[in-house]
C-alpha positions, 0 to 999 in steps of 0.5 A: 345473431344479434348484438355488439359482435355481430354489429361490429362483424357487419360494420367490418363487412361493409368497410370491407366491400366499400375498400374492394372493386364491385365486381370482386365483391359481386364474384365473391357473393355469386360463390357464396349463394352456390355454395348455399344453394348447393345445401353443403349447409346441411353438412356443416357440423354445428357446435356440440356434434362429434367430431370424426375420428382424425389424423392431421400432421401438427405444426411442430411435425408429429401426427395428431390423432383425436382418439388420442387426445380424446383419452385424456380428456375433452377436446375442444377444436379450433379451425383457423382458417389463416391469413388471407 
């Protein structure tokens, strides 16, 4: 990833590890190599893959199903991972 976006991302990034004690950044980038040596990388879906077919509750209470959704159309999915 190169550009604007990725340079702001990194700047982001550092004023972020400058803010936090070392040793939690050094916690956090321990986790984040398991994670990569575990290969859960080879898992994660890329953009354009489908999707499995899904029930999930809706922040307004009903379930909803991507078979459903799907039978009116394209379906784009956001994942948002909240605040931290």
């Amino acid at each position: 990833m190169s550009g604007p976006l990725c340079r702001r991302l990194a700047e982001m990034r550092a004023e972020k590890e400058a803010a936090r004690p070392a040793a939690a950044t050094a916690i956090m980038n321990a986790g984040t190599e398991a994670l990569r040596a575990s290969g859960i990388l080879d898992r994660v879906p890329r953009a354009g893959d489908r999707a499995p077919l899904f029930a999930r509750p809706s922040v307004a209470g009903p379930t909803v199903r991507l078979q459903s959704l799907l039978k009116r159309g394209p379906v784009v999915l956001s994942f948002f991972r909240g605040r931290w």
